[in-house]
C-alpha positions, 0 to 999 in steps of 0.5 A: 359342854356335851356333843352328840357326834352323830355318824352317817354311814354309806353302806356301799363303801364297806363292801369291798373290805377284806376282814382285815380292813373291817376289824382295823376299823373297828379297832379305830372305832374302839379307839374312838371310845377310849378317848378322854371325854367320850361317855356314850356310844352306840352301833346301830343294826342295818336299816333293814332291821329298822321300823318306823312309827308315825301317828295320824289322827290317832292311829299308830302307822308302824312301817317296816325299815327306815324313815327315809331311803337315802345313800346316808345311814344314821349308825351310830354316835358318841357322846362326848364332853368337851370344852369346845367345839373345836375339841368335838370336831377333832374327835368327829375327825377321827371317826372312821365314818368321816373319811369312808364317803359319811359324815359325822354331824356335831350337835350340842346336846340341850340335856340329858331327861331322866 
Protein backbone atom coordinates (compact mmCIF):
# COMPACT_ATOMS: atom_id res chain seq x y z
CA UNK A 1 0.00 0.00 0.00
CA UNK A 2 1.11 3.62 -0.82
CA UNK A 3 1.51 6.47 2.39
CA UNK A 4 1.56 9.85 2.09
CA UNK A 5 3.79 11.00 5.03
CA UNK A 6 2.81 14.66 5.11
CA UNK A 7 5.33 16.87 7.26
CA UNK A 8 4.38 19.91 9.33
CA UNK A 9 6.85 22.15 10.21
CA UNK A 10 7.43 25.07 13.15
CA UNK A 11 9.26 27.30 11.36
CA UNK A 12 10.50 29.11 14.49
CA UNK A 13 12.24 25.96 15.55
CA UNK A 14 14.85 25.95 12.82
CA UNK A 15 16.08 29.71 13.88
CA UNK A 16 18.66 29.02 16.05
CA UNK A 17 20.48 26.31 14.07
CA UNK A 18 24.17 26.62 13.26
CA UNK A 19 24.74 25.55 9.51
CA UNK A 20 26.25 22.74 10.71
CA UNK A 21 22.76 21.80 12.41
CA UNK A 22 20.89 22.46 9.21
CA UNK A 23 23.01 20.52 6.65
CA UNK A 24 22.96 17.68 9.33
CA UNK A 25 19.28 17.69 8.94
CA UNK A 26 19.13 17.88 5.52
CA UNK A 27 21.58 15.08 5.07
CA UNK A 28 18.98 12.88 7.54
CA UNK A 29 16.25 14.14 5.24
CA UNK A 30 18.08 12.85 2.43
CA UNK A 31 18.59 9.81 4.20
CA UNK A 32 14.91 9.58 4.60
CA UNK A 33 14.68 9.29 0.66
CA UNK A 34 17.10 6.78 0.08
CA UNK A 35 15.16 4.33 2.45
CA UNK A 36 13.52 1.14 0.42
CA UNK A 37 9.99 1.79 -0.26
CA UNK A 38 10.21 5.49 -0.53
CA UNK A 39 8.89 6.99 -4.20
CA UNK A 40 8.39 10.45 -4.04
CA UNK A 41 9.28 13.57 -2.10
CA UNK A 42 9.16 17.16 -2.08
CA UNK A 43 10.34 20.31 -0.06
CA UNK A 44 7.94 22.94 -0.47
CA UNK A 45 9.04 26.95 -0.45
CA UNK A 46 7.83 29.19 2.59
CA UNK A 47 4.52 30.11 3.19
CA UNK A 48 5.36 33.45 2.34
CA UNK A 49 6.01 32.16 -1.50
CA UNK A 50 2.33 30.74 -1.08
CA UNK A 51 -0.95 31.90 -3.21
CA UNK A 52 -4.38 30.66 -2.57
CA UNK A 53 -7.06 30.11 -4.75
CA UNK A 54 -10.93 29.92 -4.13
CA UNK A 55 -13.74 30.18 -6.47
CA UNK A 56 -17.28 31.77 -5.38
CA UNK A 57 -20.03 32.19 -7.58
CA UNK A 58 -17.79 31.90 -10.37
CA UNK A 59 -15.12 34.12 -9.77
CA UNK A 60 -11.61 33.10 -9.39
CA UNK A 61 -10.35 35.08 -5.71
CA UNK A 62 -6.28 34.30 -5.64
CA UNK A 63 -4.64 35.76 -2.10
CA UNK A 64 -1.31 36.00 -1.84
CA UNK A 65 0.17 33.47 1.18
CA UNK A 66 -1.08 30.48 2.68
CA UNK A 67 -4.73 29.33 3.38
CA UNK A 68 -4.55 29.49 7.05
CA UNK A 69 -1.96 31.34 9.58
CA UNK A 70 -1.10 28.55 11.85
CA UNK A 71 2.24 27.89 13.84
CA UNK A 72 2.33 24.52 11.71
CA UNK A 73 3.56 24.71 7.97
CA UNK A 74 2.68 21.74 5.34
CA UNK A 75 6.63 21.49 3.89
CA UNK A 76 6.62 18.75 2.46
CA UNK A 77 6.10 15.03 2.13
CA UNK A 78 7.24 11.57 0.98
CA UNK A 79 5.46 8.97 -0.76
CA UNK A 80 6.01 5.50 0.22
CA UNK A 81 5.13 2.01 -0.14
CA UNK A 82 4.72 -0.01 2.37
CA UNK A 83 3.39 -3.45 3.67
CA UNK A 84 1.80 -1.52 6.63
CA UNK A 85 0.94 1.00 8.66
CA UNK A 86 3.43 0.24 11.21
CA UNK A 87 6.00 0.23 8.43
CA UNK A 88 4.95 3.89 7.47
CA UNK A 89 4.98 4.90 11.06
CA UNK A 90 8.53 3.69 11.42
CA UNK A 91 9.65 5.91 8.55
CA UNK A 92 7.29 9.02 9.62
CA UNK A 93 9.57 8.42 12.90
CA UNK A 94 12.45 9.38 11.58
CA UNK A 95 11.75 12.43 9.87
CA UNK A 96 13.15 15.29 11.28
CA UNK A 97 10.14 17.42 11.23
CA UNK A 98 8.85 14.76 14.13
CA UNK A 99 10.93 15.59 16.86
CA UNK A 100 11.75 19.41 15.92
CA UNK A 101 8.13 20.68 17.56
CA UNK A 102 6.10 19.27 13.84
CA UNK A 103 4.42 16.42 13.16
CA UNK A 104 4.40 14.02 10.08
CA UNK A 105 0.38 13.15 9.52
CA UNK A 106 0.32 9.39 7.65
CA UNK A 107 -2.53 9.08 4.92
CA UNK A 108 -3.17 5.92 2.65
CA UNK A 109 -3.26 7.22 -0.63
CA UNK A 110 -6.87 6.06 -2.54
CA UNK A 111 -4.60 6.32 -5.91
CA UNK A 112 -2.60 7.92 -8.02
CA UNK A 113 -4.55 10.07 -11.45
CA UNK A 114 -2.91 10.15 -14.45
Amino acid sequence: MHYALLIYERPEHYAGLSDEERQAMTEEYKAVFDTPGVVGSAHLQPTAMATTVRVADGETLVTDGPFADTKDVFGGYYIVEADDLDAAIAIAARVPAARMGGCVEIRPVRGFLR
